[in-house]
N, C-alpha and C positions, 0 to 999 in steps of 0.2 A: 614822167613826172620829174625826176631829175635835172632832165634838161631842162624843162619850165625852171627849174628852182636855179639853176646855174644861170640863164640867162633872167631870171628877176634879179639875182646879186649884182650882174654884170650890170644893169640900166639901172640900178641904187646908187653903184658906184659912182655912175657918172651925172648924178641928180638924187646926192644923199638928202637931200629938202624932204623927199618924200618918205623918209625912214619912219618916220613915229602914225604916218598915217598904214605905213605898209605893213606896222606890226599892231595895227589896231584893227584892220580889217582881216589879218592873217590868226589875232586870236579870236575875232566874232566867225569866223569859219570854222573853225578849230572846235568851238560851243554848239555850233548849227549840229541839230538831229540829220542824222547819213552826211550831210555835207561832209561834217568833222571826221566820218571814217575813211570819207576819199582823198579831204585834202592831205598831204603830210604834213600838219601843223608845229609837232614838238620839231624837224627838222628843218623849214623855213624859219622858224621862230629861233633858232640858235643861230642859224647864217646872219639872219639880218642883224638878231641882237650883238653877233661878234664886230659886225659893219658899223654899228650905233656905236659901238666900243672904239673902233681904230679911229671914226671920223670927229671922236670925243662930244657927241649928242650926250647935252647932259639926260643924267639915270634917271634923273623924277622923271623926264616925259617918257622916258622908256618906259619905267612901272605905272606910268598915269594913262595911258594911254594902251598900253596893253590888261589894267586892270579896267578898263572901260571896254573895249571890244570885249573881254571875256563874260563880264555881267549883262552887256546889250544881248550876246549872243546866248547867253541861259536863258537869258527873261523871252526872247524869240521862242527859243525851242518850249519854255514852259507855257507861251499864249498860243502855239500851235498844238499843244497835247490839249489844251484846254478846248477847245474847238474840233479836237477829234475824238473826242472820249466816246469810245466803243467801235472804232473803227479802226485802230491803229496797224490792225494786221490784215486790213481790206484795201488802204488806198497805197495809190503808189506814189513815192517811191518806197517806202515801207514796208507795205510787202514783200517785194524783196530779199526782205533781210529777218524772216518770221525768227529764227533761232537768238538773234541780237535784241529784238524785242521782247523776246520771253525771258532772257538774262536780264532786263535791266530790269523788270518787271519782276522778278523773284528778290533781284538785290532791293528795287524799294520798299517791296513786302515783307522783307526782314529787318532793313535797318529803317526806312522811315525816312524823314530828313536829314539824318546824318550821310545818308548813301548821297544825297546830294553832294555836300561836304568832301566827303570820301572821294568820290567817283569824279569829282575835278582833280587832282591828280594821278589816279589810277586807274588801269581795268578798262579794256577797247570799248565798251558799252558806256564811256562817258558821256560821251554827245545827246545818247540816249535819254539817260537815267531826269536832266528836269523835262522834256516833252513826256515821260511816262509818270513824273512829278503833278506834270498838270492833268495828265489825263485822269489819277486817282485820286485829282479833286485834291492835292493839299491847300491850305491856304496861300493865298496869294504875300499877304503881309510876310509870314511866317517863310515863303521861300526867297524874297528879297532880303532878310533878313542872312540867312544864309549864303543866298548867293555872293552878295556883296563881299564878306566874312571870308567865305573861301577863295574869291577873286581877287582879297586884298594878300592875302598867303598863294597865292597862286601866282600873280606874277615876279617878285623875287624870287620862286622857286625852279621858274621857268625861265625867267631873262637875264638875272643875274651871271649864272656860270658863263653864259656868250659873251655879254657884256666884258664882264673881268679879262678872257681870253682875246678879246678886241682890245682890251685896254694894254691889255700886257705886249701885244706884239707890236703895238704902236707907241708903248714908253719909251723914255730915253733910253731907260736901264736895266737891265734881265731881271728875272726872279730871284732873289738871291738862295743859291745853291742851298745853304745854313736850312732855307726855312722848309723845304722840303723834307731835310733829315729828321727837323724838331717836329714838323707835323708828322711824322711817320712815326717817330717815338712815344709822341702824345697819345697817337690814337693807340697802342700799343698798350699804354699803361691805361688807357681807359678803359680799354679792352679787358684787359686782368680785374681789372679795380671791379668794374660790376659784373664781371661772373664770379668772382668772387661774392658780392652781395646778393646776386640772384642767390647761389649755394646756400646763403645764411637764409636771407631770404622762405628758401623752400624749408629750411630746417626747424623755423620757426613758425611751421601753420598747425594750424589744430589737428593736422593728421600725423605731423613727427611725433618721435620718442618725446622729446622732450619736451615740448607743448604738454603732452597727456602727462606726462610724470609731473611738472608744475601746478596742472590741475586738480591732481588727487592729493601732493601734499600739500596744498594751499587750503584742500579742504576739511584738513585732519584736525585748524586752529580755527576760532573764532576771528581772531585779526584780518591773519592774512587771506580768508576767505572772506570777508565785508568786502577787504581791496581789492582781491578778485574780481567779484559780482558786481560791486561798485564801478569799474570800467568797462564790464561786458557789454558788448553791442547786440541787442538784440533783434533784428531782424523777422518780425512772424514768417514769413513765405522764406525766409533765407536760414534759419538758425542762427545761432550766436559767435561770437568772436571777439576772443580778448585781445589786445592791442600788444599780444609778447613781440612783434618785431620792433614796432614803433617805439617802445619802452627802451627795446633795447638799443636802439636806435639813439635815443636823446642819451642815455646812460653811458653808452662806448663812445660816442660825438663828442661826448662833453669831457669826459676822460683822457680822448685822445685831444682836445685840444688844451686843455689844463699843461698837459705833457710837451703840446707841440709851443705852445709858450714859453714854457720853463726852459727848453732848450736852445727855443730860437734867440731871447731876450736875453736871458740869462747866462747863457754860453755862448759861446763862439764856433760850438761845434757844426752851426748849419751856415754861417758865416761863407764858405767855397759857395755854397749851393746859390747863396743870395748874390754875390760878386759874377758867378759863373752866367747868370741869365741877364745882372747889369751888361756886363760886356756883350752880351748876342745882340740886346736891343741894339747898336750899330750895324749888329751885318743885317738885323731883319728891319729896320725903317728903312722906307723908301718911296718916289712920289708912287709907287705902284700899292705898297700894302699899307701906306698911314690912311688914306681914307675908308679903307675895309676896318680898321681898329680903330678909327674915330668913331665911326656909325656905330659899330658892336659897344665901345662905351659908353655913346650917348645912349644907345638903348638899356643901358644897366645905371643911369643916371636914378637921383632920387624920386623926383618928377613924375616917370617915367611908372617907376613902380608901387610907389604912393596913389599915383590915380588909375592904376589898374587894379588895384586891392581895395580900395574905397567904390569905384563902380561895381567888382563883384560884390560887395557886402550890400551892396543898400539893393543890386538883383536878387540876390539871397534874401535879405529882407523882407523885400516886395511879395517875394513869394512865400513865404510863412517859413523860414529856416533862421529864425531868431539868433539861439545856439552858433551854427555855422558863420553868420554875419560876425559874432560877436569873435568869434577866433580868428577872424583872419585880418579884424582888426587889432587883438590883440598880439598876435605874430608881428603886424607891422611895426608898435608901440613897442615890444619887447627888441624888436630887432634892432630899432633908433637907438633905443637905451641903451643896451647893453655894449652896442658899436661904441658909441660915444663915450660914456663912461669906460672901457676897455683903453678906447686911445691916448683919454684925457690921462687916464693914471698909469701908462706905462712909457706914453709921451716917443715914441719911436719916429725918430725923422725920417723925411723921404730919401727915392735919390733925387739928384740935381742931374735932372738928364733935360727935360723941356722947358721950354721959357718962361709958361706962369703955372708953376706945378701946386696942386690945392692947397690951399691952407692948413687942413688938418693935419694930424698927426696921423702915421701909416700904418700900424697895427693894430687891428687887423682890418684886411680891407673891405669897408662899406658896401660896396659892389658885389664882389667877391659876396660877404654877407648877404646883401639885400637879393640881386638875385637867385642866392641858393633858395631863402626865405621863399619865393614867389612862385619858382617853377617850382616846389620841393609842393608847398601847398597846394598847391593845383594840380600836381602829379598825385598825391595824395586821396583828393575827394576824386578825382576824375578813376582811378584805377580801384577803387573801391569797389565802382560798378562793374567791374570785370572780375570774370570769374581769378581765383588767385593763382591759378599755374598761366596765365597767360599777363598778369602787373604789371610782370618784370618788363615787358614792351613799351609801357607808357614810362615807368621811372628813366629807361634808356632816353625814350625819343625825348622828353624831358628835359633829360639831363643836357642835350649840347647847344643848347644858348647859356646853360649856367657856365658851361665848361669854358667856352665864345668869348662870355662876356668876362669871367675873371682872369682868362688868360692876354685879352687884349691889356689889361691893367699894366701886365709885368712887360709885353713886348713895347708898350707904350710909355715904358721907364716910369712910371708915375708908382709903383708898388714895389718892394721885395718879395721875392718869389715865395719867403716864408711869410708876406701878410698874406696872399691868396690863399693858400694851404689852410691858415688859420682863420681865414674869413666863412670858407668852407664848411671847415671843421662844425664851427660855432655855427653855421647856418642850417646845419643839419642837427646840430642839437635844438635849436629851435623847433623844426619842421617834425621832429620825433616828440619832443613834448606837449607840441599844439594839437597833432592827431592823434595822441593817446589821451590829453583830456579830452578830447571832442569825442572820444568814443562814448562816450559817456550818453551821447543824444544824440548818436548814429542811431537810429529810427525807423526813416525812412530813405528813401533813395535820391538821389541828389540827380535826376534825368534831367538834361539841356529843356529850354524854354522859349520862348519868344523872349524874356527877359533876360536869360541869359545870351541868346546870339547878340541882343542890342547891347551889353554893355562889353562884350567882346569886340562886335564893331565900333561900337564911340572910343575903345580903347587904344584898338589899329587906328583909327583917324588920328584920335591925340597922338601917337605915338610918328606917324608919318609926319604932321604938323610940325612935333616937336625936331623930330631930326633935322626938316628941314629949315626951323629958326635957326637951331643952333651948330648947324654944320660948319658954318664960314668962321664964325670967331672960335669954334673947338679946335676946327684944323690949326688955326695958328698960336692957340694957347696950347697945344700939341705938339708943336714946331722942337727941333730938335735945337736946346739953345747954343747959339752961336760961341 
């Protein structure tokens, strides 16, 4: 198989024409039930996509084209389980493979349509998992809905890293040295930063010391016991849960950004820090990584995040979660305001590093802000439904498009290192005060829907749409000025 894969790069090479058709039939193989265990898809699928990178194939057809064979190739495998329902371990070539079948077949019997979801990037039983989707009779609507959803997250996840290493061996100009150090430091300190909050985290569940001891003297006073029970979440089948991290969360956020203002604005003492990441933005732009931090800040545009928060609430809606709608339009309202008003009265200019750098005023940053605001909420209700030693996974995976998206701001010289800091800050003091009042009418369980995959996918579409309007004039309002 090897060899096959060495000599299909070698006849690309010399008829790149055929590249977006050979990573379109290479990811509908890839989805094929057994096909997708024979063929080596994840390694053809990085050759060609590094070959689509050097011969400079623009990326939409890469991801359009590979997010089409991936969805042709489920929807195949889901109309053949559907046409074999009750014989899947009789006919061949299925047979075959009886242990791979009862794997994928346990995993949809536990998770449902999510193992859909899931099992497009994980777990040898992928190819599987929609032909045993169809054979256990899920809905049809209900698994294009999905499919689509994870095939729009599935090819950037897959194409991207080839792509980039095509693009890079084929640039004018190396990587610059700088940005490996700062990415290595960054994850470093991210690293600390939330086992650190994992720690706090665990310390604050209703089984610590200190959870129990706030509970019993809360309940010594008439006041502070109203406010207690007044935010408790009551749960019948789960028991209840007062919202001590979240509280604590908007309280320490808002304290450490009170502080982180007073110093940055106020003093000169973070002054080095802010000058110190002006100056990198030179070693780290380049035509290799400005369109990687164009894309990451269009994606933290206001746009962007406004009609992903507006389509969740009116799916919430839809489905009787009144409450929930009603806070995550208020997150986005509080979020506007308080950016705005923040900027307007402390008035902090940018730097003068790109040619048409925004109009506003730079502290604190909007971005920075808005998408702490958006994954913070949505990490929020979604890790709710998880048991709580296991959260801390969702707040992680969460956290690195917020981390993406504020840090392209400052490599993109448009921010001080101390607005992102403090966009953060205050973005989490939002996300801690929206789900400690929403506990209030935590109820019921907030489980995925047909209405929630559609307004996930109309989000990905706008969101794809949107990059690709405004790629061409960001890059050059981006530009590093002359």
């Amino acid at each position: 198989m090897q060899q096959v894969t060495e000599n299909l790069i070698q006849w690309l090479t010399v008829h790149p024409g055929w590249l977006t058709a050979t990573i379109f039939l290479v990811a509908l193989l890839e989805s094929l039930a057994v096909a997708g265990l024979l063929v080596p898809g994840v390694a053809i699928l990085f050759a060609v996509s590094v070959l689509a990178g050097q011969t400079g194939t623009p990326v939409i057809e890469v991801l359009a084209w590979g997010t089409a064979g991936a969805i042709i190739g489920d929807f195949t495998s889901f109309w053949l389980g559907r046409h074999l329902q009750g014989r899947l371990h009789h006919v061949w070539p299925f047979r075959k493979h009886p242990v791979m079948i009862r794997r994928a077949e346990s995993l949809f019997a536990r998770h449902g349509g999510k193992s859909v979801f899931i099992g497009r990037f994980v777990g040898p039983v992928r190819p599987l998992i929609p032909m045993v989707a169809g054979a256990f009779n899920m809905p049809a609507r209900r698994f294009m809905f999905v499919n689509v959803a994870s095939a729009l997250a599935w090819a950037p996840f897959y194409l991207l890293p080839g792509f980039a290493v095509g693009a890079a061996l084929a640039g004018p100009e190396p990587v610059p040295t700088a940005l490996y150090i700062i990415g290595a430091a960054a994850a470093g300190v991210i690293a600390l930063a939330w086992f650190l909050f994992v720690r706090l985290q665990l310390g604050l569940r209703s089984e610590s010391r200190l959870y129990q001891y706030l509970e019993r003297s809360t309940s010594r006073y008439n006041a502070t016991h109203r406010f207690w029970r007044a935010l408790y979440s009551e749960r019948p089948a789960e028991g209840g849960e007062f919202p001590l991290a979240s509280i604590c969360l908007a309280l320490g956020a808002t304290g450490a950004f009170v502080l982180w203002a007073l110093f940055s604005q106020g003093t000169g003492i973070l002054q080095p820090a802010d000058f110190y990441f002006r100056d990198l933005t030179e070693i780290i732009r380049s035509p290799l990584t400005d369109p990687v931090l164009v894309l990451l800040t269009l994606a933290g545009d206001p746009p962007v995040l406004v009609t992903g928060s507006l389509l969740m609430a009116c799916a919430l809606l839809i489905r009787g979660y009144p409450s929930a709608a009603i806070h995550l339009v208020t997150a986005l309202v509080l979020t506007s305001v308080s950016v705005t008003l923040i900027k307007n009265g402390l008035g902090v200019a940018r730097p003068t590093i790109v040619s048409e750098p925004p109009s506003t005023f730079s502290f604190p940053s909007g971005h920075a802000t808005g998408i702490t605001v958006f994954v913070g909420i949505t990490a929020a209700f979604v890790a709710r439904e998880w048991a709580p030693a296991r959260r801390w996974r969702i707040y992680v995976l969460f956290s690195i498009p917020m981390v993406l998206v504020a840090a392209s701001r400052v490599a993109l010289g448009v921010h001080w290192f101390t607005d992102i800091v403090g966009g953060i800050l205050l973005g989490l003091a939002i996300c801690g005060l929206i789900r400690a009042s929403y506990s209030r009418y935590d109820r019921t369980p907030l489980s995925p829907d047909v209405f929630t995959v559609s307004a996930v996918v109309l989000w990905l579409i706008f969101l794809v749409g949107y990059l690709w309007w405004q790629y061409p004039a960001a890059l050059l309002a981006y530009a590093v000025a002359g």
